[in-house]
Biopython code that builds the backbone (N, CA, C, O; Angstrom):
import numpy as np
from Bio.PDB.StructureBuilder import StructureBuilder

atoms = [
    (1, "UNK", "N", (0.826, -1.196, 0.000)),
    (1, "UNK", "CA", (0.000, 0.000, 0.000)),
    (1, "UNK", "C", (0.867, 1.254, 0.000)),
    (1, "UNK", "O", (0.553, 2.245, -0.660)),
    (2, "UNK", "N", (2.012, 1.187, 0.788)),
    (2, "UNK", "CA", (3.458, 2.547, 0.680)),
    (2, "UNK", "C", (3.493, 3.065, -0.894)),
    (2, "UNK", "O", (3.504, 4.212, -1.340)),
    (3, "UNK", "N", (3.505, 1.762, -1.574)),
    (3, "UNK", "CA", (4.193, 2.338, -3.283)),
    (3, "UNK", "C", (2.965, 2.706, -3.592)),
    (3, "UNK", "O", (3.070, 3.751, -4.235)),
    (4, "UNK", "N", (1.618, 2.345, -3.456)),
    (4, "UNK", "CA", (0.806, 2.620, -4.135)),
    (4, "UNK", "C", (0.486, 3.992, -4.013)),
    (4, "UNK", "O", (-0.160, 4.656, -4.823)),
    (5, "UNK", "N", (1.131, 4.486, -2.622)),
    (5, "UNK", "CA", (1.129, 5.306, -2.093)),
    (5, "UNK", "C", (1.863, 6.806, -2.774)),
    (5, "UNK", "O", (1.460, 7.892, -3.191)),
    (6, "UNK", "N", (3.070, 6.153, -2.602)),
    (6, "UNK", "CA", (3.960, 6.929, -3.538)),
    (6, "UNK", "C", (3.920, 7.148, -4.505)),
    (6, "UNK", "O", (4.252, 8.311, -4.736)),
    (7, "UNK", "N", (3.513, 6.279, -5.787)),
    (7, "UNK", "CA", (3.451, 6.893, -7.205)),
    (7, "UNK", "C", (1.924, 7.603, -7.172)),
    (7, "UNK", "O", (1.553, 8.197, -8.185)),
    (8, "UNK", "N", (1.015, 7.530, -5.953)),
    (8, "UNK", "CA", (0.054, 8.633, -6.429)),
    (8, "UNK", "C", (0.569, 10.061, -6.327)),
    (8, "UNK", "O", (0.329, 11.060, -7.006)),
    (9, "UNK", "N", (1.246, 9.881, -5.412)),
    (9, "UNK", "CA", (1.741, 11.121, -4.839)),
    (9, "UNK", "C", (2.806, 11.782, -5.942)),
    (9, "UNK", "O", (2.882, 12.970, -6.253)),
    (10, "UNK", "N", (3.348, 11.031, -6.282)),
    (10, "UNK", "CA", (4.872, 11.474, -7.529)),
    (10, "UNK", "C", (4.524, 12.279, -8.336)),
    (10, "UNK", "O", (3.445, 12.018, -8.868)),
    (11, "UNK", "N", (5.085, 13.305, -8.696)),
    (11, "UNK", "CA", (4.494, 14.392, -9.615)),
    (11, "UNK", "C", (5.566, 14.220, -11.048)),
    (11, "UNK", "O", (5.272, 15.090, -11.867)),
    (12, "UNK", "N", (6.585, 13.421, -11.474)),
    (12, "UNK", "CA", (7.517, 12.992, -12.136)),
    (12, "UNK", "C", (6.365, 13.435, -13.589)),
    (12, "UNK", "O", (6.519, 14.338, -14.411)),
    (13, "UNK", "N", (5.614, 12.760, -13.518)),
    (13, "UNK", "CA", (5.090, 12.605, -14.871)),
    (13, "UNK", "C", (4.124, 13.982, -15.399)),
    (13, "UNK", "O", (3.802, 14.246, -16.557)),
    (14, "UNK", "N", (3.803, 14.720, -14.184)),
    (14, "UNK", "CA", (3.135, 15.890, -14.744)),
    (14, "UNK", "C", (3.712, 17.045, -15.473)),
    (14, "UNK", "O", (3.043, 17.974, -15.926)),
    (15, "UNK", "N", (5.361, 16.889, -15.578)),
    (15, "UNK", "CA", (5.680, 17.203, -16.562)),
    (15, "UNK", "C", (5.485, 17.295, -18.410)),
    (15, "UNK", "O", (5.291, 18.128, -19.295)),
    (16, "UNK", "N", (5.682, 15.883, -18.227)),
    (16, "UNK", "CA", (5.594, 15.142, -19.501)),
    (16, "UNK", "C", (3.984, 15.262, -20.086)),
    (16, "UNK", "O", (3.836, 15.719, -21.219)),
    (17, "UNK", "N", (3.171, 14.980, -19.550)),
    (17, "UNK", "CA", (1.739, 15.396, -19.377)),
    (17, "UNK", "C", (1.189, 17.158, -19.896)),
    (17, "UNK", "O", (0.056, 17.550, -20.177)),
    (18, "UNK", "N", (1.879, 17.555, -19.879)),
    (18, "UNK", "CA", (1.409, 19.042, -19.342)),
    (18, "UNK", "C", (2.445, 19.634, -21.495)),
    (18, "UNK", "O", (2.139, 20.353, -22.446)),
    (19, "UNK", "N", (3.512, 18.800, -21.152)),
    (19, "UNK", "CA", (3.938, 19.064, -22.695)),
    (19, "UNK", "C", (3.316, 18.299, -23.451)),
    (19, "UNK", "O", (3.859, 18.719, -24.473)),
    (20, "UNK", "N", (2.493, 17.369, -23.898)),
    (20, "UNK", "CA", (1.806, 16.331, -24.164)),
    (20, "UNK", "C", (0.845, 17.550, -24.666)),
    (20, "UNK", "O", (1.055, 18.067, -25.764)),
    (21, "UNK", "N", (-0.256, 18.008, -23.790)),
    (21, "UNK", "CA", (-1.384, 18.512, -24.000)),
    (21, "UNK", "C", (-0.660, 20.486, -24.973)),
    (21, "UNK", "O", (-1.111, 20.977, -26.008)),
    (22, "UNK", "N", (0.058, 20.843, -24.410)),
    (22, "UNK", "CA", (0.784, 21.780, -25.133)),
    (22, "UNK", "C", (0.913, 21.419, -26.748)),
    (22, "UNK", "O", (0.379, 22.084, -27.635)),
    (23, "UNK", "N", (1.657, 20.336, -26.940)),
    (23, "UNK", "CA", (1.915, 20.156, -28.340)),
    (23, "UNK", "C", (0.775, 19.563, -28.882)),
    (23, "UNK", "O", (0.789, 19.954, -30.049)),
    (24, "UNK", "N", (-0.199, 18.856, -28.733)),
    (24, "UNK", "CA", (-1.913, 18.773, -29.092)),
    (24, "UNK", "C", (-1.886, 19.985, -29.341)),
    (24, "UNK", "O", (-1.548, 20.255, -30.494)),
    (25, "UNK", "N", (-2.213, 21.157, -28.417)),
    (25, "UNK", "CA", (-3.230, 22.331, -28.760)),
    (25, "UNK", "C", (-3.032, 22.411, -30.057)),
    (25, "UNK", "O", (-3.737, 22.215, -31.047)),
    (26, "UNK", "N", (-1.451, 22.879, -29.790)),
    (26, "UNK", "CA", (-0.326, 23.961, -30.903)),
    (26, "UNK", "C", (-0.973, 23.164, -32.228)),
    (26, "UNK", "O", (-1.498, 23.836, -33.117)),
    (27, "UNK", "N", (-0.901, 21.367, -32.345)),
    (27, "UNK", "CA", (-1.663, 20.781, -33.547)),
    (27, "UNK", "C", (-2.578, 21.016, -33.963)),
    (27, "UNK", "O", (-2.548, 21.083, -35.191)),
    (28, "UNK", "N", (-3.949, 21.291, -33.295)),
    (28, "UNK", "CA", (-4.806, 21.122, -33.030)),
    (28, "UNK", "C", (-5.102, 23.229, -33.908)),
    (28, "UNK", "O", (-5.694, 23.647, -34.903)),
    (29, "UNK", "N", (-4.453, 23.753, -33.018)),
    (29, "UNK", "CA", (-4.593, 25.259, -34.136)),
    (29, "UNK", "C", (-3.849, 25.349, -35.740)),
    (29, "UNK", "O", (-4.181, 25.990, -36.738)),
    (30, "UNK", "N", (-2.624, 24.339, -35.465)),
    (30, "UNK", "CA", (-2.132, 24.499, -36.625)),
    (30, "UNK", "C", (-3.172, 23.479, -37.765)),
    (30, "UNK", "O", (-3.208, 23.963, -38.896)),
    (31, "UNK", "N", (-3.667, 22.683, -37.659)),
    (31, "UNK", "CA", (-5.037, 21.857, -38.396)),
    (31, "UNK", "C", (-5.646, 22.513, -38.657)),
    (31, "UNK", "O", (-5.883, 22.669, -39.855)),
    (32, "UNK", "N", (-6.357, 23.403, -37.540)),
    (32, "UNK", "CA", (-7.634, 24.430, -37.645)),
    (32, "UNK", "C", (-7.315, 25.203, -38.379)),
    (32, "UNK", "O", (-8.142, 25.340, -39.281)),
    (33, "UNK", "N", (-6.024, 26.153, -38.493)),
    (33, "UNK", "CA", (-5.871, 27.220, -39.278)),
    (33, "UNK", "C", (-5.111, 26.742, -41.154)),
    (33, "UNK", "O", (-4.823, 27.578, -42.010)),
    (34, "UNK", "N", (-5.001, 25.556, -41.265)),
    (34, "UNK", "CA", (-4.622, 25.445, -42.874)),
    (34, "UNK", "C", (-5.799, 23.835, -43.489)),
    (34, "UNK", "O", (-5.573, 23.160, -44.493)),
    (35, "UNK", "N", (-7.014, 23.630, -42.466)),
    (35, "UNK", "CA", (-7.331, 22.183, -43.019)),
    (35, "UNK", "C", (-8.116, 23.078, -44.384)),
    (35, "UNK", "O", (-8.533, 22.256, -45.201)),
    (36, "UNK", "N", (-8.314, 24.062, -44.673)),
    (36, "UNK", "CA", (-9.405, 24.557, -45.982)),
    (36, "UNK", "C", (-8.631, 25.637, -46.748)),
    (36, "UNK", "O", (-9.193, 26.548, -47.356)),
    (37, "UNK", "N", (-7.474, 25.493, -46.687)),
    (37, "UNK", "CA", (-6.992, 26.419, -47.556)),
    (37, "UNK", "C", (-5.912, 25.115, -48.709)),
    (37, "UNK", "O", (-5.570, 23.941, -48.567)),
    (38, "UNK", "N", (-5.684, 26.322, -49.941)),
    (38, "UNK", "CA", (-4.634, 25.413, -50.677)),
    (38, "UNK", "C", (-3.490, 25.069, -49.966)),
    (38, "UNK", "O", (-2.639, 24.617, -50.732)),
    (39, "UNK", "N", (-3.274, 25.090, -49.268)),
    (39, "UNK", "CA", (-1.660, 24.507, -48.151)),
    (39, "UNK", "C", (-2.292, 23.306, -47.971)),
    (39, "UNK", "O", (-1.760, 22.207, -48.129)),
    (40, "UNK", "N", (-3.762, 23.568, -47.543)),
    (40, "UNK", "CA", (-3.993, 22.004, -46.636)),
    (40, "UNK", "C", (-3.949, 21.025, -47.529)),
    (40, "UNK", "O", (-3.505, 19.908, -47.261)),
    (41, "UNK", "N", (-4.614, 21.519, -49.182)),
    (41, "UNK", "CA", (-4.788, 20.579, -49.634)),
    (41, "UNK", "C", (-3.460, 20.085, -50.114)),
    (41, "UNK", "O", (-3.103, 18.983, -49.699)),
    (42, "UNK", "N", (-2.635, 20.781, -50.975)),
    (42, "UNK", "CA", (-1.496, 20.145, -51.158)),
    (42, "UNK", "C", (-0.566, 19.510, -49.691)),
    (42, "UNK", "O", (0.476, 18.888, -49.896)),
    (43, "UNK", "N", (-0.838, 19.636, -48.907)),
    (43, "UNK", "CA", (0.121, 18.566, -48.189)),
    (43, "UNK", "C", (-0.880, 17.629, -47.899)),
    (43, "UNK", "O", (-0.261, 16.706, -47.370)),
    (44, "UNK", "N", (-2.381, 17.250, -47.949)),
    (44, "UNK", "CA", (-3.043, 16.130, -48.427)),
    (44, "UNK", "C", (-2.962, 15.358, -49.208)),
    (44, "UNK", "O", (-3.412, 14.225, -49.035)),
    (45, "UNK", "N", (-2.308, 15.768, -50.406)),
    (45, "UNK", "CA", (-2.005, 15.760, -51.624)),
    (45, "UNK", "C", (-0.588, 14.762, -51.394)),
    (45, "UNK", "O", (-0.391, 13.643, -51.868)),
    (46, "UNK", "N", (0.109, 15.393, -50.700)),
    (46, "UNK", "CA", (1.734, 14.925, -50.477)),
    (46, "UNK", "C", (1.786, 13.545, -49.815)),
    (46, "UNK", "O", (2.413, 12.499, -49.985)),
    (47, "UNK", "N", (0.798, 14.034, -48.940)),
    (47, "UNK", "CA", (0.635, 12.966, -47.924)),
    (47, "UNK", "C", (0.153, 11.607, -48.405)),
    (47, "UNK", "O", (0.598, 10.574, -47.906)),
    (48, "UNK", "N", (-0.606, 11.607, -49.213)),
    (48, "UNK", "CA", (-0.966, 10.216, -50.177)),
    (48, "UNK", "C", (-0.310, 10.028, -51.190)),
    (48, "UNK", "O", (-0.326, 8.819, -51.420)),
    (49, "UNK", "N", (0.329, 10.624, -52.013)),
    (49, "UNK", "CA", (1.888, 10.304, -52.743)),
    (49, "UNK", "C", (2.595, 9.108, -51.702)),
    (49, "UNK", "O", (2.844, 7.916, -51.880)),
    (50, "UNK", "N", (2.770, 9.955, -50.633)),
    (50, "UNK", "CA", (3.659, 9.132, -49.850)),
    (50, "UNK", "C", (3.381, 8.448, -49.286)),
    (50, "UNK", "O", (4.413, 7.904, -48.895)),
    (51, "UNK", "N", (2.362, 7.872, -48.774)),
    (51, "UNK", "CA", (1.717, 6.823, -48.035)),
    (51, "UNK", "C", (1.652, 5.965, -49.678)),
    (51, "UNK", "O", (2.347, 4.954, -49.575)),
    (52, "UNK", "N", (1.155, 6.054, -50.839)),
    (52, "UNK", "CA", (1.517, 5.111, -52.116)),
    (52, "UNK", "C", (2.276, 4.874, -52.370)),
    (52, "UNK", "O", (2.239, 4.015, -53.251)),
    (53, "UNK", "N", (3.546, 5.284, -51.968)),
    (53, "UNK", "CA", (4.653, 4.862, -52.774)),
    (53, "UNK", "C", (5.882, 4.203, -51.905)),
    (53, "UNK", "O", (7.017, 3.917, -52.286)),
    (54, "UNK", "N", (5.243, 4.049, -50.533)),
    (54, "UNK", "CA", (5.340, 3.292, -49.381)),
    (54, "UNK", "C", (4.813, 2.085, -49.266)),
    (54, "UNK", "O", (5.475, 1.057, -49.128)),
    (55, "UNK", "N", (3.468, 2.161, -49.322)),
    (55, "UNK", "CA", (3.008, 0.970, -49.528)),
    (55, "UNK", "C", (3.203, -0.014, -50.629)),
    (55, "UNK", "O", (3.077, -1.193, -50.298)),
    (56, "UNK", "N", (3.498, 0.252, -51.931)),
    (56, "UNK", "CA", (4.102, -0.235, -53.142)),
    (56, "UNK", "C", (5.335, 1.187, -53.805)),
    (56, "UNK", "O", (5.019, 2.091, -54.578)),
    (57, "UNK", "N", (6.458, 0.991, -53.299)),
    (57, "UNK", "CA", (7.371, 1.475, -53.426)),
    (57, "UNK", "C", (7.574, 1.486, -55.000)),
    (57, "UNK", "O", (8.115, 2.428, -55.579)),
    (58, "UNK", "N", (7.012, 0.161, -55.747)),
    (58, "UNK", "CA", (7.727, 0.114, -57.301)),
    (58, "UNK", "C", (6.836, 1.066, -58.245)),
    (58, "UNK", "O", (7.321, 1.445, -59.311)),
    (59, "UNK", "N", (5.710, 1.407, -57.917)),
    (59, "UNK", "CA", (4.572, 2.306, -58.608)),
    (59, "UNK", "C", (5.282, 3.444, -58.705)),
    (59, "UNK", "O", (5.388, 4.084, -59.751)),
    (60, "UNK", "N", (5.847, 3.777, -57.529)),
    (60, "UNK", "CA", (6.628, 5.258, -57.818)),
    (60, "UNK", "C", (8.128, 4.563, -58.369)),
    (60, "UNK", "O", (8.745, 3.498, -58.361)),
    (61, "UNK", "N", (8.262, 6.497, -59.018)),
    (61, "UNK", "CA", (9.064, 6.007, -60.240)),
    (61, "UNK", "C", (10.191, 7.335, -59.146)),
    (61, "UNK", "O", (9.783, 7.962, -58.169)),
    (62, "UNK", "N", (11.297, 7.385, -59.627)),
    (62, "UNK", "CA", (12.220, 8.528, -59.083)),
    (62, "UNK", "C", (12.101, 9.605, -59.335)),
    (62, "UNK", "O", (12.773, 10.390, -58.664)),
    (63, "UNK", "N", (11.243, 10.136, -60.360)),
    (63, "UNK", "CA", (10.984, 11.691, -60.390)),
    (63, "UNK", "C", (9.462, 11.566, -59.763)),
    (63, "UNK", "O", (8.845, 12.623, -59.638)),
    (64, "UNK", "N", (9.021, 10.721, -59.488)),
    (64, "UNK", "CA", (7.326, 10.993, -59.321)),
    (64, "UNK", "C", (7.449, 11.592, -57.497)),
    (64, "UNK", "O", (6.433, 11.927, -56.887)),
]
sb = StructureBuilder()
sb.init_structure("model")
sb.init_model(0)
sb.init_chain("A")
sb.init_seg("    ")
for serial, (resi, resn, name, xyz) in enumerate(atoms, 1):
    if name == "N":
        sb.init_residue(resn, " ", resi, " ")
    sb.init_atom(name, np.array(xyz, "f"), 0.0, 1.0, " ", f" {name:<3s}", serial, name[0])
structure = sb.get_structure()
């Protein structure tokens, strides 16, 4: 019951926690502010290039 004790008590991790929810927001505005503009779409755009040519590497060619 001591340890159970102790890691309630430990504040070690509310660090890590607290930057956790920080770098969400910061995502979370940076999404909000480019998901409807042409930025968003071209790195939508990028983003499935590359997820295709990952998943079957030989489809893509070296300039594609």
């Amino acid at each position: 019951m001591t340890a159970l004790g102790k890691v309630w008590r430990s504040k070690s991790g509310q660090g890590l926690v607290e930057y956790t929810l920080i770098v969400m927001l910061v995502v979370l505005v940076f999404w909000l502010a480019i998901k409807n503009t042409t930025a968003g779409t071209a790195m939508a755009n990028i983003w499935t290039q590359v997820t295709t040519c990952v998943s079957s590497p030989f489809v893509c060619g070296s300039g594609s």
